[in-house]
MISESE-587054 format. One line per field, with one value per residue (C-alpha): residue number from 1; residue in one letter; chain; x, y, z. Coordinates in steps of 0.2 Angstrom, whole numbers, padded with zeros to 4 digits. Layout:
% MISESE-587054
pos	NUM, ...
code	a, ...
unit	A, ...
X	X, ...
Y	Y, ...
Z	Z, ...
***
This chain:
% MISESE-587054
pos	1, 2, 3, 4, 5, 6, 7, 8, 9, 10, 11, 12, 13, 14, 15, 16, 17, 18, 19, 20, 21, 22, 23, 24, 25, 26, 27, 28, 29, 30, 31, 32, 33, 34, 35, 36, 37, 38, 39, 40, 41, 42, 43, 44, 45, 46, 47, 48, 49, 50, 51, 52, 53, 54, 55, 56, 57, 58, 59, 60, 61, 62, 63, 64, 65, 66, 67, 68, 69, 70, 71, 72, 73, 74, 75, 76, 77, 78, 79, 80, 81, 82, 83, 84, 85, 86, 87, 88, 89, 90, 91, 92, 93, 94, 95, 96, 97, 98, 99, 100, 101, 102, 103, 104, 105, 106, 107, 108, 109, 110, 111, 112, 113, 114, 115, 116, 117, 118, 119, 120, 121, 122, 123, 124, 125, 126, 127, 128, 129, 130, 131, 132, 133, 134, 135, 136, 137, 138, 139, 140, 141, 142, 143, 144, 145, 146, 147, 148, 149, 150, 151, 152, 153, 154, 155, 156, 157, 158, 159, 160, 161, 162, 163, 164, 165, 166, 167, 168, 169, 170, 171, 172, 173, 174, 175, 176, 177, 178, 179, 180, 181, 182, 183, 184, 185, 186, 187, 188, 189, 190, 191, 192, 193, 194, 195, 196, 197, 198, 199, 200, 201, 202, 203, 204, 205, 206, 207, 208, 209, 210, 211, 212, 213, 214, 215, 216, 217, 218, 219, 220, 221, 222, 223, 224, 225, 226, 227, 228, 229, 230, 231, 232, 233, 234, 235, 236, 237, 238, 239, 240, 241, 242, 243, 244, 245, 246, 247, 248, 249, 250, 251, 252, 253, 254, 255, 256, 257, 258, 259, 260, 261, 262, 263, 264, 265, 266, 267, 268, 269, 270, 271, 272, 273, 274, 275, 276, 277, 278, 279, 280, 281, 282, 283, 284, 285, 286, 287, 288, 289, 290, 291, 292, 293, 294, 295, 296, 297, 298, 299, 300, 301, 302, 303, 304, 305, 306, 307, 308, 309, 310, 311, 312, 313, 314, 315, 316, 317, 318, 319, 320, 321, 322, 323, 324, 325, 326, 327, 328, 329, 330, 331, 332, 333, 334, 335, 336, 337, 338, 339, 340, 341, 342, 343, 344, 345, 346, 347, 348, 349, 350, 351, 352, 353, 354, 355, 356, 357, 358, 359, 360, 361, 362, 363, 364, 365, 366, 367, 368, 369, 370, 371, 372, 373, 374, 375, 376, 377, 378, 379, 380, 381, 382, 383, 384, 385, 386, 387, 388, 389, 390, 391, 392, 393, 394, 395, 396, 397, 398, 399, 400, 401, 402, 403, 404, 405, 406, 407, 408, 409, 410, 411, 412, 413, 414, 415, 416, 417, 418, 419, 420, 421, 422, 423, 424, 425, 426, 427, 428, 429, 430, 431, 432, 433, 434, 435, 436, 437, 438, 439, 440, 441, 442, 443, 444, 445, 446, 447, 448, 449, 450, 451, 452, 453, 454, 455, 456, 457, 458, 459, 460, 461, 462, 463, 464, 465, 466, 467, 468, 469, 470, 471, 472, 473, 474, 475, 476, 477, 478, 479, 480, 481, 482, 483, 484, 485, 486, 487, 488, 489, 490, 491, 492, 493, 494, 495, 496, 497, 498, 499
code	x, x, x, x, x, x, x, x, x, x, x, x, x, x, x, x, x, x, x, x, x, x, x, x, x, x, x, x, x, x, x, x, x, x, x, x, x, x, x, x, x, x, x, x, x, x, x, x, x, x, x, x, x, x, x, x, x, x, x, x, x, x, x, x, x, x, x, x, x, x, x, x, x, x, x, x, x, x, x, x, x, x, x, x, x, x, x, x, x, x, x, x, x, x, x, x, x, x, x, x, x, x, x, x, x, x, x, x, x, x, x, x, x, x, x, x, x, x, x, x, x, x, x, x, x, x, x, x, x, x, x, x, x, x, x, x, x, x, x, x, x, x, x, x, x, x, x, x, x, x, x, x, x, x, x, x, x, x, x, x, x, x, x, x, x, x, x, x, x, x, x, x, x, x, x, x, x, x, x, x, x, x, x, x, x, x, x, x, x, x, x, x, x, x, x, x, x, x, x, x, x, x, x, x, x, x, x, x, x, x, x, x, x, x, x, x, x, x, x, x, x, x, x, x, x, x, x, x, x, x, x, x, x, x, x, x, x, x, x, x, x, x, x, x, x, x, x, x, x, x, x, x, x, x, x, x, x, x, x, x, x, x, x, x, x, x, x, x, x, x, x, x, x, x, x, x, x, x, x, x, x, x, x, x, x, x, x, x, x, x, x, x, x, x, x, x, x, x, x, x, x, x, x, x, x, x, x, x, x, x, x, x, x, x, x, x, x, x, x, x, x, x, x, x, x, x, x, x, x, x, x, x, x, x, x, x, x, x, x, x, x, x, x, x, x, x, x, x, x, x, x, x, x, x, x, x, x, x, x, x, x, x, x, x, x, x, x, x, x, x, x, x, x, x, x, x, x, x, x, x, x, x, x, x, x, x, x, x, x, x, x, x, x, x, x, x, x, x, x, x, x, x, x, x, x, x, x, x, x, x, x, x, x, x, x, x, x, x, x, x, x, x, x, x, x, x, x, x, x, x, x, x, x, x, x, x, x, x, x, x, x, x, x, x, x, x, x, x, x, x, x, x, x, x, x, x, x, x, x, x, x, x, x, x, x, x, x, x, x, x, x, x, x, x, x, x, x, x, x, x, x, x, x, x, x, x, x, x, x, x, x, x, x, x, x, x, x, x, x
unit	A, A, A, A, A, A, A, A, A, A, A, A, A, A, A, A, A, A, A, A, A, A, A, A, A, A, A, A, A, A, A, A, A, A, A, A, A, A, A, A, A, A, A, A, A, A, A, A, A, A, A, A, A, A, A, A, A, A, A, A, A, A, A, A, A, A, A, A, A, A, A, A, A, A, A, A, A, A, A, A, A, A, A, A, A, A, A, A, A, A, A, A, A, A, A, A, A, A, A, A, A, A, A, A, A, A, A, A, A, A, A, A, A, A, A, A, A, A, A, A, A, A, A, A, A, A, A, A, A, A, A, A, A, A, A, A, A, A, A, A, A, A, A, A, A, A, A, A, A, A, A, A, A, A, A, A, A, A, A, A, A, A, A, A, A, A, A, A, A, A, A, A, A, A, A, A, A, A, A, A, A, A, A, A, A, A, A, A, A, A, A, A, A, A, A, A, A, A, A, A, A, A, A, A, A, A, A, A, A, A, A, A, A, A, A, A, A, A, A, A, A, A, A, A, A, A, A, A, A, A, A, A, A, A, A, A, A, A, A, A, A, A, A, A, A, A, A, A, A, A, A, A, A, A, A, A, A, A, A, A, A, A, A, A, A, A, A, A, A, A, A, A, A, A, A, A, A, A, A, A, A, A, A, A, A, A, A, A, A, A, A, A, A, A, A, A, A, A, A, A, A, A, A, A, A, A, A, A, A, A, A, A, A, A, A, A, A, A, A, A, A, A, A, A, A, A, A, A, A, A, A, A, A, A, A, A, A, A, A, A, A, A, A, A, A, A, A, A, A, A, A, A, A, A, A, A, A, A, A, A, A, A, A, A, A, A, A, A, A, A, A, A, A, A, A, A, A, A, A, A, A, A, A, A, A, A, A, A, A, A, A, A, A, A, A, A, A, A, A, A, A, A, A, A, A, A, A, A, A, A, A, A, A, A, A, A, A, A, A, A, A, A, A, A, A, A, A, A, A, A, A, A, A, A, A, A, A, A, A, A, A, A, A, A, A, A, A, A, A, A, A, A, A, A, A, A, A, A, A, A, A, A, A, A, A, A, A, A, A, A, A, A, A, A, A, A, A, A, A, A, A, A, A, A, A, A, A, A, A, A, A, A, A, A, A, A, A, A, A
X	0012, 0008, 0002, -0009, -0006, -0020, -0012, 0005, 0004, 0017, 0004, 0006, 0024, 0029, 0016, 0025, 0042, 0040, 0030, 0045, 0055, 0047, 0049, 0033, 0030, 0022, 0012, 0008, -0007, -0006, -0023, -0009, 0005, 0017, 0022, 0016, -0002, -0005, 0014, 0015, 0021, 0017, 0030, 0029, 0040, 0058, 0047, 0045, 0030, 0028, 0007, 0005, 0013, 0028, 0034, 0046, 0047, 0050, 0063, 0065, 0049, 0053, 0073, 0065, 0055, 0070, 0078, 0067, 0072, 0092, 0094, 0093, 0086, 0104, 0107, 0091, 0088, 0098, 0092, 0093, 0089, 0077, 0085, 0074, 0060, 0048, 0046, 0030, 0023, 0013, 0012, 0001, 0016, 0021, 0038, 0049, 0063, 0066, 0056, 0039, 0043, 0048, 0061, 0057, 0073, 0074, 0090, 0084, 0098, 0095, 0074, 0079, 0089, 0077, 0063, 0074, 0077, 0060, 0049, 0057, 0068, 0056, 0047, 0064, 0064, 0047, 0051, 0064, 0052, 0038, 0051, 0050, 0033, 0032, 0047, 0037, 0019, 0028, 0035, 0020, 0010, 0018, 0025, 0011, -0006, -0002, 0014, 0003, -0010, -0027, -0039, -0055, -0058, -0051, -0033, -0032, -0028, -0015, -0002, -0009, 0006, 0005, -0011, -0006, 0009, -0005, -0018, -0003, 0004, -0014, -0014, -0035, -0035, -0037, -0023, -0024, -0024, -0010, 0001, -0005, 0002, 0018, 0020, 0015, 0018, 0002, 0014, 0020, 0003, 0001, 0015, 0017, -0003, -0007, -0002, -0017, -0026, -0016, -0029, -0043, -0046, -0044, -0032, -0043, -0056, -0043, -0034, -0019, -0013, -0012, 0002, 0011, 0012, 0019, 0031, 0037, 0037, 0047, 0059, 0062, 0066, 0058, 0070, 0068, 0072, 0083, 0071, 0056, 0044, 0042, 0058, 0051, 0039, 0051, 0063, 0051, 0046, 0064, 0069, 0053, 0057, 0075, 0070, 0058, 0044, 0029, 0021, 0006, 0002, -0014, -0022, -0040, -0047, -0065, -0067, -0060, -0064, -0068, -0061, -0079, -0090, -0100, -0105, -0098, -0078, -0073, -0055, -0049, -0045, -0038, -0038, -0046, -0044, -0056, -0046, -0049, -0034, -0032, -0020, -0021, -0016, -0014, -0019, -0024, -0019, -0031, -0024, -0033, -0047, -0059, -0074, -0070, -0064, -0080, -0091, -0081, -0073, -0077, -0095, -0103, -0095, -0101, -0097, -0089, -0102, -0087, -0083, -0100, -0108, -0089, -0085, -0072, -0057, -0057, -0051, -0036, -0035, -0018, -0010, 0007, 0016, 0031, 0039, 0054, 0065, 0070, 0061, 0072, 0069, 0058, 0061, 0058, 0043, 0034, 0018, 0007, -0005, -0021, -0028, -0046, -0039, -0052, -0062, -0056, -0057, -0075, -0078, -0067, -0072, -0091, -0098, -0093, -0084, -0068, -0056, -0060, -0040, -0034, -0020, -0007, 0007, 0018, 0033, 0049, 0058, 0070, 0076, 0084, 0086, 0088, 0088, 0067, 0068, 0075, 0089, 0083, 0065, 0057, 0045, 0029, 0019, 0005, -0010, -0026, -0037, -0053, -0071, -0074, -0086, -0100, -0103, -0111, -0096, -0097, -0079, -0083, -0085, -0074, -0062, -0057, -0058, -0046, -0035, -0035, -0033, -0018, -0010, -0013, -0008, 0008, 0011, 0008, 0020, 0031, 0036, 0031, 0032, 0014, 0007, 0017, 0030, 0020, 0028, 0017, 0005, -0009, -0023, -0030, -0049, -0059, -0068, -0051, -0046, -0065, -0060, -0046, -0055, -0055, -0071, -0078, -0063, -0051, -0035, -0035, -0047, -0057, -0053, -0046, -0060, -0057, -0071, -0064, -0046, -0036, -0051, -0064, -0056, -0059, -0050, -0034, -0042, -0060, -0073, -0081, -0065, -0052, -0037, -0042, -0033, -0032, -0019, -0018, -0025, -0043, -0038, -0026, -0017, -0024, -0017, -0001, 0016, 0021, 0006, 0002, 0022, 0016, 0001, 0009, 0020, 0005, -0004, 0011, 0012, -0009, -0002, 0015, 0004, -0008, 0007
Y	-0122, -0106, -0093, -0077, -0064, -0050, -0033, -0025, -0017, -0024, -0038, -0043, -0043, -0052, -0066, -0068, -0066, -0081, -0091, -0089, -0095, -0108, -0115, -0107, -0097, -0080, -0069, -0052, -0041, -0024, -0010, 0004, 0007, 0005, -0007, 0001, 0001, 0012, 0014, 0026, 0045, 0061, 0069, 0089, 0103, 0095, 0086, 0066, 0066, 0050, 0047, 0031, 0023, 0031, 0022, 0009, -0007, -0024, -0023, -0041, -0045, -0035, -0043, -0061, -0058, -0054, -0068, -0078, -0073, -0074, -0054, -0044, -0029, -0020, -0025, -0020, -0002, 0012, 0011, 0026, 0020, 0036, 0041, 0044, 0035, 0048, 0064, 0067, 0084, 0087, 0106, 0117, 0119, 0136, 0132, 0117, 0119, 0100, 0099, 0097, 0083, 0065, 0056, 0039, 0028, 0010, 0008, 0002, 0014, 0029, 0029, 0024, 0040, 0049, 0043, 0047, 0065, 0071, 0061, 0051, 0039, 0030, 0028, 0025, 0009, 0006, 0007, -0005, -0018, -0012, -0015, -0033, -0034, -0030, -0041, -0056, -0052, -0051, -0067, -0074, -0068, -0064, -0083, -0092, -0079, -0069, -0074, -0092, -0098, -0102, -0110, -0107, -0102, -0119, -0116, -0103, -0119, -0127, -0116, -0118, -0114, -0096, -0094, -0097, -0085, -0072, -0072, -0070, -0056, -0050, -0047, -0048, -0033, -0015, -0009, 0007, 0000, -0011, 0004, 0014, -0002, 0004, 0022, 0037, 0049, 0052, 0059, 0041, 0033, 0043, 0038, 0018, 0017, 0030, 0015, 0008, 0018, 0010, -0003, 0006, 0007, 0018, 0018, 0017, 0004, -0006, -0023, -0025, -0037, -0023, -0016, -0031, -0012, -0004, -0014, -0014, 0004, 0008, -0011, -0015, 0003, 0012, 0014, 0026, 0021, 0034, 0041, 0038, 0023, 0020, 0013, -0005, -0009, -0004, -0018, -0031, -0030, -0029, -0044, -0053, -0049, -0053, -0069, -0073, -0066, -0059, -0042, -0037, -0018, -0008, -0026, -0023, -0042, -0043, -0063, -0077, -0094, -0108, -0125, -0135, -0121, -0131, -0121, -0133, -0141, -0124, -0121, -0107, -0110, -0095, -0073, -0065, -0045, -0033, -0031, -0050, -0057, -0075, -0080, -0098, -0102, -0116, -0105, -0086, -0075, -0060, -0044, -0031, -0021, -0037, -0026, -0019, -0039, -0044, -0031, -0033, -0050, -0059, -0054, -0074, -0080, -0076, -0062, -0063, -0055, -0045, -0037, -0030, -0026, -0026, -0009, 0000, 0011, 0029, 0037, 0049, 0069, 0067, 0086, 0082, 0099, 0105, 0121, 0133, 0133, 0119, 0120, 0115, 0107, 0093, 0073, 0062, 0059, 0071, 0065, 0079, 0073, 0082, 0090, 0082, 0063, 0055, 0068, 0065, 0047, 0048, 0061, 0049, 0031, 0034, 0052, 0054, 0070, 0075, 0082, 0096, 0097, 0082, 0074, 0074, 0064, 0077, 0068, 0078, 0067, 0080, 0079, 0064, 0063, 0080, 0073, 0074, 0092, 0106, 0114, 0125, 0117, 0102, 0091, 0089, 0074, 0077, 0067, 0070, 0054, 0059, 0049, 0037, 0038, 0031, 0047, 0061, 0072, 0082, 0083, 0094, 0108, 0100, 0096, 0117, 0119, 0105, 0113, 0128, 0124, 0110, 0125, 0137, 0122, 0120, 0138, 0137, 0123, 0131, 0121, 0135, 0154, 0157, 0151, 0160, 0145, 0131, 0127, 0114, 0104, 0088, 0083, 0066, 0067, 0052, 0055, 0052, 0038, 0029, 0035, 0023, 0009, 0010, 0005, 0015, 0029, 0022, 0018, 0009, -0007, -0017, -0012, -0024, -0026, -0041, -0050, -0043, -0052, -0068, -0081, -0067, -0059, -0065, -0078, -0077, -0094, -0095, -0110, -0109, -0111, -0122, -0114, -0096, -0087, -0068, -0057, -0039, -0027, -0032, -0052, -0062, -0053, -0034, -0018, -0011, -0012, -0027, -0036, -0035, -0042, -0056, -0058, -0062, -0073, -0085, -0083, -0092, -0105, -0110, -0110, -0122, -0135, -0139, -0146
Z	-0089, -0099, -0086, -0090, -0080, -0082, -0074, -0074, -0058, -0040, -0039, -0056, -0057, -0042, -0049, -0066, -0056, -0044, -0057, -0068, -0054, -0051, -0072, -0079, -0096, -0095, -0104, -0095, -0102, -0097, -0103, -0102, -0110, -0095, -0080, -0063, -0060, -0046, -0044, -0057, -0058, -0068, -0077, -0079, -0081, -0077, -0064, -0058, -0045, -0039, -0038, -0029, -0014, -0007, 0007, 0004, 0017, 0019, 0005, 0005, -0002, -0018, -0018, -0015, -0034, -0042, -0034, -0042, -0060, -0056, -0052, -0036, -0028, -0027, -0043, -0051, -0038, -0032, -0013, 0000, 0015, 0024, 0041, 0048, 0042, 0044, 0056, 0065, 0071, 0084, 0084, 0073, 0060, 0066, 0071, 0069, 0082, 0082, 0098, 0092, 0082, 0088, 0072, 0068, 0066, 0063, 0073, 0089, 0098, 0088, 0093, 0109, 0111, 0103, 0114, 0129, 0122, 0117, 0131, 0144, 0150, 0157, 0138, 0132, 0141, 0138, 0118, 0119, 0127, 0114, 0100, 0106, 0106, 0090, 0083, 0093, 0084, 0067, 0069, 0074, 0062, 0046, 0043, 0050, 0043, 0030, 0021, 0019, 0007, 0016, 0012, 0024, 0042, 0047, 0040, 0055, 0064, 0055, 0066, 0085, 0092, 0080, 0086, 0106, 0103, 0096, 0110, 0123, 0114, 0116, 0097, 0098, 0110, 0107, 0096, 0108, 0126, 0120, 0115, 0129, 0139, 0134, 0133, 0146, 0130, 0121, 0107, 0107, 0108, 0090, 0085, 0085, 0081, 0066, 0055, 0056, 0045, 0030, 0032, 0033, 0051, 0066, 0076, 0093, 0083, 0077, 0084, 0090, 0077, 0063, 0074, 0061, 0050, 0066, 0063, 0045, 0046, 0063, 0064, 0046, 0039, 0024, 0011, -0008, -0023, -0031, -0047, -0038, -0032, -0049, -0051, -0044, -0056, -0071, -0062, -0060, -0076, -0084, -0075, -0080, -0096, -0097, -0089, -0105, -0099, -0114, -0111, -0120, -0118, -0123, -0121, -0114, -0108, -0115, -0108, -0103, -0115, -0105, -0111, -0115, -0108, -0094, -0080, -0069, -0065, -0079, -0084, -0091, -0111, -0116, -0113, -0125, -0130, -0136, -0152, -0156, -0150, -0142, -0128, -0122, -0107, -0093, -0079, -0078, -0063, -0061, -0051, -0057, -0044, -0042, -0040, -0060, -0065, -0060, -0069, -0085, -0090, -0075, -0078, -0078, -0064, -0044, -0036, -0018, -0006, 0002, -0014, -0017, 0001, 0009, 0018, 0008, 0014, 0017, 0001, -0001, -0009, -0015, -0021, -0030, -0031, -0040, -0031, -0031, -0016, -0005, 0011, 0027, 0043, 0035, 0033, 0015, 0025, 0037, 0046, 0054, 0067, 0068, 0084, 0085, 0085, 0089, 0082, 0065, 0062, 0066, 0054, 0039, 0045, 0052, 0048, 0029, 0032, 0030, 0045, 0053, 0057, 0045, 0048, 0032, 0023, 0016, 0007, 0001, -0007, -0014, 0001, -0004, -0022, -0030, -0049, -0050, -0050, -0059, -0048, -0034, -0035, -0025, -0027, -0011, -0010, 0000, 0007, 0017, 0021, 0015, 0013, 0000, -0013, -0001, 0008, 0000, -0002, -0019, -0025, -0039, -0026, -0013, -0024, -0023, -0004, -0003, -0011, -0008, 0013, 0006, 0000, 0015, 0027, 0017, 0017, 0037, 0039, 0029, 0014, 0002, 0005, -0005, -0019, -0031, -0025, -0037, -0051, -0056, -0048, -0051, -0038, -0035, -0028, -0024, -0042, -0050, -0041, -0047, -0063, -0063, -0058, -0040, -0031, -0020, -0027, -0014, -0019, -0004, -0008, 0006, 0023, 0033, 0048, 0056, 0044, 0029, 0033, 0033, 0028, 0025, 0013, -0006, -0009, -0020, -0030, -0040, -0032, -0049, -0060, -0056, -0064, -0061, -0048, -0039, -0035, -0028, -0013, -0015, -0010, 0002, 0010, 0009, 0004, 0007, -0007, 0006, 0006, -0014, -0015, -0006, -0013, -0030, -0023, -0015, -0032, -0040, -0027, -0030, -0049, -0045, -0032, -0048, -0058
***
């Protein structure tokens, strides 16, 4: 079959990998001038600043779509693998002895000991039980939930024994009370249950199931890419192409041509470009924002309810920096948890504010790879989980403040001296990220409430066309490098079960 794949980004390529894998021609069409999607970078002044994800996981996902195509991750990507995966702070910043930070190591020995040094021996054991717990979820629900086409609310049922393990492991209960189940040391509550905001949620609303990211993050490892995140994508694609894969870039899809134009039983005919070019194809695979497919090419077919009245993620003020020196006592990865905890996720997820004491990302990777920036200079990747567009935040003015308390709060923490130490810089506000064709201006896509996951989510197939098909955060499974991986990988095997 000749596959169109609309969308160069993670989703996309992992589609045209496996559905070369699996004997399929493809023709990729890209509207910029690069492979990436949000997995680009900014270039500036001797500078690579990664602007999109930057923590690496579940490496296997990205070496099982090169797999597919006869190469391989280590042959395709310099790896580094981050020891430790990150380092969260607990203090105000004012100091950083080592004692008011708690390391994050995969190695099951390493975070034990860590455990045992900075809180207890008694939360030392209780990690190594936890660990467990979080190996047993995965493996329950990963295989069986989200690694797996489904169909409807009914597929839930083809893995009983899956969904027994789940309830058991009380993976339908408070994602809080479950960690607090395990840990005396709030610092450690924090610690194993901040991931859930990568879905959209909070910590203390959400279920325990989404402790599945826990897990990725703190079990499997988080790796880097020496050159930058951005390295993935220009693997994918190389491999794609070296395994006879088309690319089409500056191509802007205006419509899809339906094969005998009844409104009913419709296949996809062809892709067609604003600039009067004509692709036929077998099968299109969509993995562009669905939200912005649907209001463009998609524009006659029906729009999923969830996409259009679906609760969005909170957004992100992003702040890349370019700075002299190289700031010590930091990880590739520094987490800094905000006082008001609770506090601050109602002011995000309810309130439409922004953090009275936010709780930041700030990356380093310098730290680790010193060849993305001049000598003597460093690079600063940090995020502040901000409102989306629905709240009435007006980021022409905000836009400033944030910044200007980014910069006093990385002063604080001591990763620059003053702002005299900013080389270069480039800010991402939610207006930006709109801008780019994010709804709501989240890079982050539908939230992952419970009905907005699994079978609620939009599917990654059309009920209107038969051989039109969806990839990427806003479908099956969700958001997140991992999940997008996968989702091209389930989009290519709808595509391979029609042959």
């Amino acid at each position: 079959m000749k596959v169109v794949v609309v969308g160069a980004g993670l989703a996309g390529l992992a589609t045209t990998c496996h559905l070369l894998g699996d004997g399929h021609e493809v023709v990729v069409v890209e509207r910029g001038f690069k492979a990436g999607g949000r997995t680009s970078y900014v270039k500036d002044g001797g500078f690579v600043m990664d602007n999109g994800p930057t923590v690496f996981t579940m490496i296997s996902m990205v070496d099982a779509a090169l797999r597919a195509v006869g190469s391989s991750l280590y042959e395709r990507l310099d790896l580094i693998e981050l020891v430790p995966a990150y380092r969260v702070f607990y203090s105000d910043g004012q100091s950083f002895d080592g004692e008011g930070s708690i390391d994050v190591h995969a190695s099951k020995d390493a975070m034990y000991e860590e455990v045992k040094r900075k809180c207890s021996s008694k939360d030392a054991e209780s990690y190594v039980k936890f660990s467990s717990y979080l190996r047993k979820l995965y493996e329950a629900e990963f295989p069986n939930f989200i690694d797996k086409n489904i169909d409807g609310v009914l597929s839930l049922m083809s893995s009983p024994k899956a969904a027994v393990s789940l309830v058991k492991l009380k993976a339908f209960s408070s994602l809080d009370s479950v960690v607090r189940g395990y840990f005396d040391d709030e610092r450690l509550v924090k610690l194993f249950s901040f991931q859930a905001l990568y879905a959209g949620l909070s910590p203390l609303e959400a279920r325990a199931i989404y402790a599945v990211i826990t897990y990725m993050d703190s079990i499997e490892g988080v790796y880097y890419p020496r050159g930058g995140m951005h390295q993935i994508p220009r693997a994918l694609k190389d491999a794609a192409s070296d395994a006879g894969a088309t690319f089409e870039f500056e191509f802007v899809v205006e419509g899809l041509e339906f094969r005998d134009g009844r409104t009913k039983d419709r296949r996809v005919a062809a892709v067609l470009g604003d600039g009067g070019e004509r692709i036929e194809a077998d099968a299109v695979v969509v993995t562009t924002e669905l939200a912005q497919a649907y209001d463009t090419f998609l524009a006659d077919l029906r729009v999923p309810n969830v996409v259009t009245q679906g609760e969005y993620s909170p957004s992100a003020y992003l702040h890349l920096l370019g700075v002299r020196g190289t700031p010590h006592g930091f990880a590739h990865h520094n987490i800094f948890l905000g006082t008001a905890w609770k506090e601050g996720f109602q002011s995000v997820l309810h309130n439409g504010r922004r953090m009275r004491d936010p709780s930041l990302l700030v990356s380093l990777p310098t730290v680790s790879d010193g060849s993305i920036a001049p000598d003597g200079h460093s690079v600063l990747y940090a995020l502040e989980p901000v409102p989306n567009l629905d709240a009435s935040i007006d980021w022409t003015f905000e836009r400033d403040q944030a910044r200007s308390q980014m910069v006093q709060r990385l002063t604080e923490y001591g990763f620059i001296s003053d702002e005299t130490d900013i080389v270069v810089e480039s800010i991402y506000d939610p207006k930006d990220w709109l801008s780019m064709g994010m709804s709501k201006g989240t890079p982050f896509a539908l939230s992952h409430r419970f009905f907005q996951s699994g079978p609620f989510r939009p599917a990654n197939f059309s009920k209107e066309v038969e051989n039109l098909f969806f990839a990427g955060s806003t479908t099956t499974p969700g958001v997140g490098v991992p999940m997008v991986l996968t989702s091209g990988k389930l989009a290519a095997q709808r595509i391979s079960n029609l042959v």
